[in-house]
C-alpha positions as CSV (number, residue, x, y, z in Angstrom):
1,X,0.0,0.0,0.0
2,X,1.0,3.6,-0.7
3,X,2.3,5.7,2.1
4,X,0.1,8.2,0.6
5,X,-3.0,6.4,1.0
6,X,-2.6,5.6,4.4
7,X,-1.9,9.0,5.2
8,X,-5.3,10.4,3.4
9,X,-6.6,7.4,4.9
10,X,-5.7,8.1,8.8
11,X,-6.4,11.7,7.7
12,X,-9.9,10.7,7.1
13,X,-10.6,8.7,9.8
14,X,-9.2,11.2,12.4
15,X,-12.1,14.0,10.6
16,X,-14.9,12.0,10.7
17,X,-14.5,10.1,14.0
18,X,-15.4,13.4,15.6
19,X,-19.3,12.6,14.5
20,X,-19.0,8.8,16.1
21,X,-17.8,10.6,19.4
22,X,-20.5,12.9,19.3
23,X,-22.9,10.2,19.1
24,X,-21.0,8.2,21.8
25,X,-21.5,11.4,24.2
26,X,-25.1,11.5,23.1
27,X,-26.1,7.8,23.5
28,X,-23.9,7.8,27.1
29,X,-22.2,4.8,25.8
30,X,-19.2,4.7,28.3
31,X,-15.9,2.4,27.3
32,X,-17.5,-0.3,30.3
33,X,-21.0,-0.3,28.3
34,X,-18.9,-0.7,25.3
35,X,-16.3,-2.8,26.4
36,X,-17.7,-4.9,29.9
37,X,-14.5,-6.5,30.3
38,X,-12.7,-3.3,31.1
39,X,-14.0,-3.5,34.8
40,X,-11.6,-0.9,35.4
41,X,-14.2,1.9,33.8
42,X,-16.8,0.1,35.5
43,X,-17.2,2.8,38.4
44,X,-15.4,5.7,36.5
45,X,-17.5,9.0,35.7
46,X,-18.5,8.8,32.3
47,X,-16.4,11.9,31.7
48,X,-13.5,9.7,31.7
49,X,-14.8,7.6,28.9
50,X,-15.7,11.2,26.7
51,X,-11.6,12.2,27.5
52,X,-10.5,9.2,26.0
53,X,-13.3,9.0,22.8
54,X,-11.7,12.5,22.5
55,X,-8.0,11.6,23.0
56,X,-8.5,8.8,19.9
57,X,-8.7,11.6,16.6
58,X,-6.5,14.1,18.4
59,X,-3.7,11.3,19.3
60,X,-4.0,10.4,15.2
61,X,-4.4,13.9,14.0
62,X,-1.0,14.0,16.0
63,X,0.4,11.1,14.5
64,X,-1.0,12.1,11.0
65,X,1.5,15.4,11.0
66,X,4.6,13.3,12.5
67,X,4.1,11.0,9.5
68,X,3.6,13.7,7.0
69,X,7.6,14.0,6.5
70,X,7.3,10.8,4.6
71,X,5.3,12.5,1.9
72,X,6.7,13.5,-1.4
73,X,7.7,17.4,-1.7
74,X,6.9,20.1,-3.5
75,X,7.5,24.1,-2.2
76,X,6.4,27.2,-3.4
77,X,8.8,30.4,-4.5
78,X,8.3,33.9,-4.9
79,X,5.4,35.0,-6.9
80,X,4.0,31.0,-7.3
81,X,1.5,32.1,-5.4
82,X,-0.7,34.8,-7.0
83,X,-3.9,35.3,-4.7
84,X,-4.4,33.9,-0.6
85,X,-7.4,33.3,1.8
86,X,-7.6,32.4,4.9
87,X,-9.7,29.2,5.2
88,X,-10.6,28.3,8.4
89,X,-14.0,29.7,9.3
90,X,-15.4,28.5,5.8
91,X,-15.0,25.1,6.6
92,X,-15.9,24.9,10.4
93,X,-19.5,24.9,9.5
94,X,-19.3,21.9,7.9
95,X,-18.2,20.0,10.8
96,X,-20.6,21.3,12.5
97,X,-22.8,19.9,10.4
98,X,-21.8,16.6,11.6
99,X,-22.5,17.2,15.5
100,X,-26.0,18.4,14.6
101,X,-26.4,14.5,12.3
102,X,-24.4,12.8,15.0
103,X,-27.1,14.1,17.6
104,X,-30.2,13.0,14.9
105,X,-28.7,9.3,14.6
106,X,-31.4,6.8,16.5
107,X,-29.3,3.6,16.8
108,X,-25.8,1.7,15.7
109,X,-27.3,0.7,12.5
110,X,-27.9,4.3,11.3
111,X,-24.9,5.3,12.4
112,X,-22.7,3.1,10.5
113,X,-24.5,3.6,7.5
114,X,-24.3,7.3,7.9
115,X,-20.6,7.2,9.1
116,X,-19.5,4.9,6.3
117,X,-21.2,7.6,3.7
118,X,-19.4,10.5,5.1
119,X,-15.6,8.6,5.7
120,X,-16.1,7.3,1.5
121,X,-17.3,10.5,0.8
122,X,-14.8,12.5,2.8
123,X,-12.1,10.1,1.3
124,X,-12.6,10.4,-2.1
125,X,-13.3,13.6,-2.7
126,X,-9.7,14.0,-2.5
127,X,-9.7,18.0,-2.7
128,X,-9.3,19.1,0.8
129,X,-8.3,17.4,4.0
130,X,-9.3,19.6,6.4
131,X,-9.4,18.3,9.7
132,X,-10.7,20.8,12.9
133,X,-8.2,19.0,15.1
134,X,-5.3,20.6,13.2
135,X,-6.3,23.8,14.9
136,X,-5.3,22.2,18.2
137,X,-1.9,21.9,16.7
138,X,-1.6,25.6,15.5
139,X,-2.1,25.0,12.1
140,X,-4.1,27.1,9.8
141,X,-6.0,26.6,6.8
142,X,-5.6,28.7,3.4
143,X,-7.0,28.7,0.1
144,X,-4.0,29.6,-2.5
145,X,-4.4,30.4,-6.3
146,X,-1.5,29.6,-8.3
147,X,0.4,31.5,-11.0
148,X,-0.8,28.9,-13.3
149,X,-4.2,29.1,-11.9
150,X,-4.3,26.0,-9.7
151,X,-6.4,26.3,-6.3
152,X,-4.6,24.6,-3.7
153,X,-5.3,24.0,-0.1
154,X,-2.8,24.5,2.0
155,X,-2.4,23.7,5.6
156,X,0.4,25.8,7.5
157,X,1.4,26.8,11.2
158,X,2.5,29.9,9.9
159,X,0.7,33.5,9.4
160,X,0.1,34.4,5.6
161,X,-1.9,37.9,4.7
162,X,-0.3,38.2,1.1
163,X,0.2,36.4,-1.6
164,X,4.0,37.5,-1.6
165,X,4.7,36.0,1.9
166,X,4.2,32.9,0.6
167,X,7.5,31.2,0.2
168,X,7.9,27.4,1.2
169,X,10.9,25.7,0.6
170,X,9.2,21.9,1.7
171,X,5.5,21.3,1.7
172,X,3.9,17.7,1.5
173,X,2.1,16.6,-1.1
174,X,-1.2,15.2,0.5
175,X,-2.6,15.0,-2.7
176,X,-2.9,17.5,-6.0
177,X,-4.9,19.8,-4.1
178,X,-3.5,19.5,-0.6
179,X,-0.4,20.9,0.4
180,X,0.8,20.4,4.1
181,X,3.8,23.2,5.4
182,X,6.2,21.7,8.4
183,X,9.1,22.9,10.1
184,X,10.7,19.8,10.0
C-alpha cells in the first residue's frame, strides 16, 4: 500500500470520528458499556470515557503530521503564489454539520451507515483534507491560487496575509490539491 493512501486514509478517519464521538456522548455509551471487560471503567465518571473517545482523533491527527515528513515534496517560491485566503472559518460549518447528524442518529445501524457515507465521501473527494483538530496543533488553513491558476489548499502553522509571503521551501504533497507546510 502507498504511504500516501494511508496517510489520506488516517487523515480521514481522524475527521470523521469526531461525528462517532458525538454520538458516543449523546447515546452515554461509556468504554465499560462498550467494552464490559474493562472493569476498570466500570465505576469511573463517564467523563472519563468522553476524555479518551476525544483523545482517539487528536492522538491520530498527532500522529498524521509526524508522519507527514514521509510524503513527497513540492515548495512554493516567490510569486508562485498569486492570490491567498484564509480558510478556516469557511469550513468549520461543515463540521458542525456533523455534530447536529451525530445528535439526529437513532441507533448503531444508522450510524454506520451514515458514518460509512461520510468517511467514503470524505475520502474520495480528494480536494481538501481539512481536519478541525489541526487547529489544536496551530495550524491554519488557506486557500491559494497559483500562477498557473491552480487552487490549492494548504495547511500551515504559519501566518500568511499576502500572496507575496508565501514562500515554502518543503511542503507535502497530501494529494494534488492539498499541500501540508512543516518545520521539519
Amino acid at each position: 500500500m502507498n504511504l500516501n493512501f494511508l496517510f489520506r486514509l488516517l487523515l480521514t478517519i481522524s475527521a470523521t470520528s469526531l461525528l462517532l464521538i458525538v454520538f458516543l456522548v449523546q447515546k452515554s455509551y461509556t468504554l465499560y458499556c462498550l467494552f464490559p471487560s474493562l472493569t476498570v471503567f466500570k465505576n469511573a465518571s463517564p467523563f472519563v470515557s468522553y476524555m479518551l473517545y476525544i483523545a482517539v482523533p487528536v492522538a491520530l491527527t498527532w500522529l498524521s503530521i509526524k508522519l507527514s515528513f514521509w510524503l513527497g515534496k513540492d515548495g512554493f517560491s516567490t510569486g508562485d503564489v498569486v492570490e491567498i485566503a484564509h480558510a478556516n472559518n469557511s469550513f468549520l460549518p461543515s463540521y458542525l454539520g456533523y455534530f447536529f447528524v451525530a445528535l439526529s442518529v437513532p441507533n448503531w445501524d444508522t450510524l454506520i451507515i451514515v458514518y460509512g457515507m461520510l468517511f467514503l465521501f470524505t475520502f474520495r473527494s480528494q480536494a481538501l483534507y481539512f481536519n478541525p483538530l489541526f487547529l489544536l496543533y496551530g495550524f491554519e488553513f488557506y486557500n491559494i491560487t497559483t500562477q498557473g491558476g491552480a487552487s490549492v489548499f494548504l495547511i500551515s502553522r504559519k501566518q500568511y496575509k499576502l500572496p507575496a509571503d508565501v514562500v515554502i521551501h518543503t511542503a507535502r504533497r497530501i494529494n494534488d490539491y492539498t499541500f501540508m507546510e512543516r518545520e521539519r
